[in-house]
C-alpha positions as CSV (number, residue, x, y, z in Angstrom):
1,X,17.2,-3.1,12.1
2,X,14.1,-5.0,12.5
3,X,11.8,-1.8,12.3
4,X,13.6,-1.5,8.8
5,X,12.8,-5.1,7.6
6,X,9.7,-5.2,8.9
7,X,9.2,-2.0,6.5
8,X,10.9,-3.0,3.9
9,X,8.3,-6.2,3.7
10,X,5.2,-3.4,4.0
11,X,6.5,-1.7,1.3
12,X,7.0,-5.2,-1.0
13,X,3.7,-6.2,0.2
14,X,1.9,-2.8,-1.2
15,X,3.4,-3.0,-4.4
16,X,1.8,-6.9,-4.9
17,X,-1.5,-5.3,-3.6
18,X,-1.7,-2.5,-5.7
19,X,-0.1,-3.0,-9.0
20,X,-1.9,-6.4,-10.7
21,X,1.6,-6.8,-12.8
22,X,2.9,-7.9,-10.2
23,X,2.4,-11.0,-8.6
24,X,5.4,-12.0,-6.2
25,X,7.4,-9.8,-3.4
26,X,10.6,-10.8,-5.3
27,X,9.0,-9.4,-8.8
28,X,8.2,-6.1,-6.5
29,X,11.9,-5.6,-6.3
30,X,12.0,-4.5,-9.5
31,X,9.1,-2.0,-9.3
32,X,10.7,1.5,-10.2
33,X,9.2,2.7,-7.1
34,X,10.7,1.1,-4.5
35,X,14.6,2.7,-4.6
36,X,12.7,6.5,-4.5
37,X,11.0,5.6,-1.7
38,X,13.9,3.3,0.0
39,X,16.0,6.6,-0.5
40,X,14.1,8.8,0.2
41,X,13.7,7.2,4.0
42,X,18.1,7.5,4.1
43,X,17.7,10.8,2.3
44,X,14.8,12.6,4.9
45,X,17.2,11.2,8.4
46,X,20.1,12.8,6.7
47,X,17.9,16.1,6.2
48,X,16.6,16.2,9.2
49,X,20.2,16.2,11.2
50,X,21.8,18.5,8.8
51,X,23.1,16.9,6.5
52,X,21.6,18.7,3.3
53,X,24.0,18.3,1.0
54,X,24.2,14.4,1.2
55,X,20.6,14.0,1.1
56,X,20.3,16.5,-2.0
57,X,22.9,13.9,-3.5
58,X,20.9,10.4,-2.6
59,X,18.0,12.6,-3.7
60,X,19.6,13.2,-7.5
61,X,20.7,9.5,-7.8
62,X,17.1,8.2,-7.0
63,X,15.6,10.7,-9.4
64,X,18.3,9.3,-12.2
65,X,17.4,5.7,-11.5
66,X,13.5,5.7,-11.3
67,X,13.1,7.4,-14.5
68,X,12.3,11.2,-12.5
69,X,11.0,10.5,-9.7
70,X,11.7,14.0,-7.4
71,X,11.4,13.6,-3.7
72,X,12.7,16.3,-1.7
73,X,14.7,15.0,1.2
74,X,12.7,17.3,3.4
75,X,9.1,16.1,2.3
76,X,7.9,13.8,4.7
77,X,6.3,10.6,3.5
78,X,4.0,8.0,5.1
79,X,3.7,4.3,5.3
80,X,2.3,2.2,2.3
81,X,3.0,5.1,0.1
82,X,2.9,3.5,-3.5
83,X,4.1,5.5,-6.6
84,X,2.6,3.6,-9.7
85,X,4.9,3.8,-12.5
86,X,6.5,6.4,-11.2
87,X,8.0,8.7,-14.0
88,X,7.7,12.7,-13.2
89,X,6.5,12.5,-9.9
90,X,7.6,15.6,-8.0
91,X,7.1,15.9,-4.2
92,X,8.0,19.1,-3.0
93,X,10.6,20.4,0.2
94,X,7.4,20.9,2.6
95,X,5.4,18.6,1.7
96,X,3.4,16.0,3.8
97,X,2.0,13.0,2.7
98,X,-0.1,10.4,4.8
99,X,-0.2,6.8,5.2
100,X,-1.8,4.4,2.5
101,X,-1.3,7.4,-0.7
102,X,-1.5,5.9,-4.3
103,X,0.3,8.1,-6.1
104,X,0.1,7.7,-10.3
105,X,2.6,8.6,-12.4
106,X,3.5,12.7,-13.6
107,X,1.9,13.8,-10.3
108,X,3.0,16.8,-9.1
109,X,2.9,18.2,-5.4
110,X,4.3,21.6,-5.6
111,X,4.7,24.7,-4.8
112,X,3.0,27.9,-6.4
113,X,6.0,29.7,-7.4
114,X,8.9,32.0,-6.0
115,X,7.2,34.9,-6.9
116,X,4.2,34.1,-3.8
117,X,6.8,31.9,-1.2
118,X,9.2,34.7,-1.6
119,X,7.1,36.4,0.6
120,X,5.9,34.0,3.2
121,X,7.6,33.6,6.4
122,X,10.8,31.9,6.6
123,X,9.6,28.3,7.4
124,X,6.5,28.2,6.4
125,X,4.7,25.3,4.4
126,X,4.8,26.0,0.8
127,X,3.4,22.1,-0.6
128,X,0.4,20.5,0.1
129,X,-0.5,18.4,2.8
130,X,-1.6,14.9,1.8
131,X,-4.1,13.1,4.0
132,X,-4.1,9.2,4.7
133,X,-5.5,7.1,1.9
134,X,-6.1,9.4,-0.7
135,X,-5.3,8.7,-4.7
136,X,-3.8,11.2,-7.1
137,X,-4.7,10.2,-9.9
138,X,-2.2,10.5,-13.3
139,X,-1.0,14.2,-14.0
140,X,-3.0,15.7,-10.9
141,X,-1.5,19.3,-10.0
142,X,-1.9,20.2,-6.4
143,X,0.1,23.2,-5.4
144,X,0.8,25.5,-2.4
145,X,0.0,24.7,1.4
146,X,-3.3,23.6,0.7
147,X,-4.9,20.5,2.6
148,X,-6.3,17.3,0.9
149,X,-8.3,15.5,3.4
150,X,-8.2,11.7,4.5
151,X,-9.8,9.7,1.8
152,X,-10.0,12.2,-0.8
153,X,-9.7,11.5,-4.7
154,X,-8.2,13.6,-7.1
155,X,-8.4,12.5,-10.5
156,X,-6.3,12.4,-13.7
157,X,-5.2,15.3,-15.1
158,X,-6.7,17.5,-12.2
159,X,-5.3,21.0,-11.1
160,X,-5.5,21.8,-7.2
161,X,-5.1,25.5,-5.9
162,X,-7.7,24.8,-3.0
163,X,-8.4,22.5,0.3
164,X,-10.1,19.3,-0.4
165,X,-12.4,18.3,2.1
166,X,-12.2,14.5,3.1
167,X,-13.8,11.7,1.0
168,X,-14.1,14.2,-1.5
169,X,-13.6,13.6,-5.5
170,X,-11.9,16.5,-7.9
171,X,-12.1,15.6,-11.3
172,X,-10.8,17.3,-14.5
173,X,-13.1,18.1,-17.3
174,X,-13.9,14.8,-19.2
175,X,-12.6,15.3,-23.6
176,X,-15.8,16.3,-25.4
177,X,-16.2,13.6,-28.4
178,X,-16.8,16.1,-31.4
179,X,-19.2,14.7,-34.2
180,X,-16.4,14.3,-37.8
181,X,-18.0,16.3,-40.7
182,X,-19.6,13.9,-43.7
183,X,-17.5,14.2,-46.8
184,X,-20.1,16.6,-48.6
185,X,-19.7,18.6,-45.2
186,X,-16.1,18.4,-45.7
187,X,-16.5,19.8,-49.4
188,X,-18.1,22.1,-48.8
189,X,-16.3,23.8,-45.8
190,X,-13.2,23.8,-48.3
191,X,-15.0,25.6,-50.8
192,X,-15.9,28.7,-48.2
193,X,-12.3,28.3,-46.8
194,X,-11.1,28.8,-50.5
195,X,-13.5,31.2,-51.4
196,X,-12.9,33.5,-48.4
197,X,-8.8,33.0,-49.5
198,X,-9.3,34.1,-53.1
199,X,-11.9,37.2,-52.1
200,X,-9.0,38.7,-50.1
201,X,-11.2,38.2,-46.7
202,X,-8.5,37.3,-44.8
């Protein structure tokens, strides 16, 4: 019982650490994180010794309370783990993921698809494994049984098909800023567009 306090604080203390919204443990009891992860801990014991169908059950709940956050009750989850915001996470059956993870929201560690696992050995790692102290940044993909290494940063809106080598940074291509057309440029690109309709070009 004391092991689980003495968790429960870490957990409180993270969120206060982490998120600058909030400022007290008793304010971190409302962070939408906390009863995925809280779960998820009841959810893995009851996986572990058997009982699937339970934990599949306190699975479901936690996903309808947070707002869609999808922890398999076989994914195994470190300490300090904080989920920022929280909405379409997804942490897949085989997954592993290592203490001190920041985790933002609509990140996805999955699998590559039924079509490839279909064929792999029958208990073999199909989701990534997450290394201590690493940040997913919002809408990061990482998919199969590839490795991230300790430290490593994957930023927003990255896809991840490959090992990441610790301390290493994966980032998505940045948006281009396209120059807007003057208004004569504007005119005049209409009057080709219209041109091209009326001649039968297209």
């Amino acid at each position: 019982m004391r092991r689980v306090i003495s968790r429960a604080r870490e957990d409180l203390s993270v969120i206060v650490a982490r998120d600058p919204s909030i400022r007290t443990r008793a304010e971190a009891l409302l962070h939408p994180a906390l009863p995925a992860l809280w779960t998820h801990r009841l959810a893995h014991v009851l996986y572990i010794r058997g009982h699937r169908q339970l934990a599949r059950i306190l699975a479901y709940l936690a996903r309808a309370v947070t707002g869609g956050i999808e922890i398999h009750p076989g994914a195994t989850l470190g300490r300090r783990v904080f989920i920022d915001h929280g909405a379409a996470v997804v942490i897949g059956e085989t997954a592993e993921v290592g203490d001190d993870v920041t985790i933002f929201h609509q990140v996805t560690l999955g699998a590559v698809g039924w079509w490839r696992d279909g064929r792999r050995e029958p208990g073999a790692r199909r989701h990534p494994v997450v290394g201590d102290r690493v940040v997913l940044g919002t809408n990061a993909i990482v998919l199969g049984p590839v490795t991230v290494g300790d430290d490593a940063l994957i930023g927003a809106g990255s896809l991840v098909l490959g090992d990441v080598p610790p301390a290493a940074r994966v980032m998505a291509p940045e948006a281009e800023v396209v120059q807007r057309l003057s208004a004569a440029d504007r005119e005049e690109a209409g009057q080709l567009l219209r041109a091209l309709a009326t001649s039968g070009c297209w």
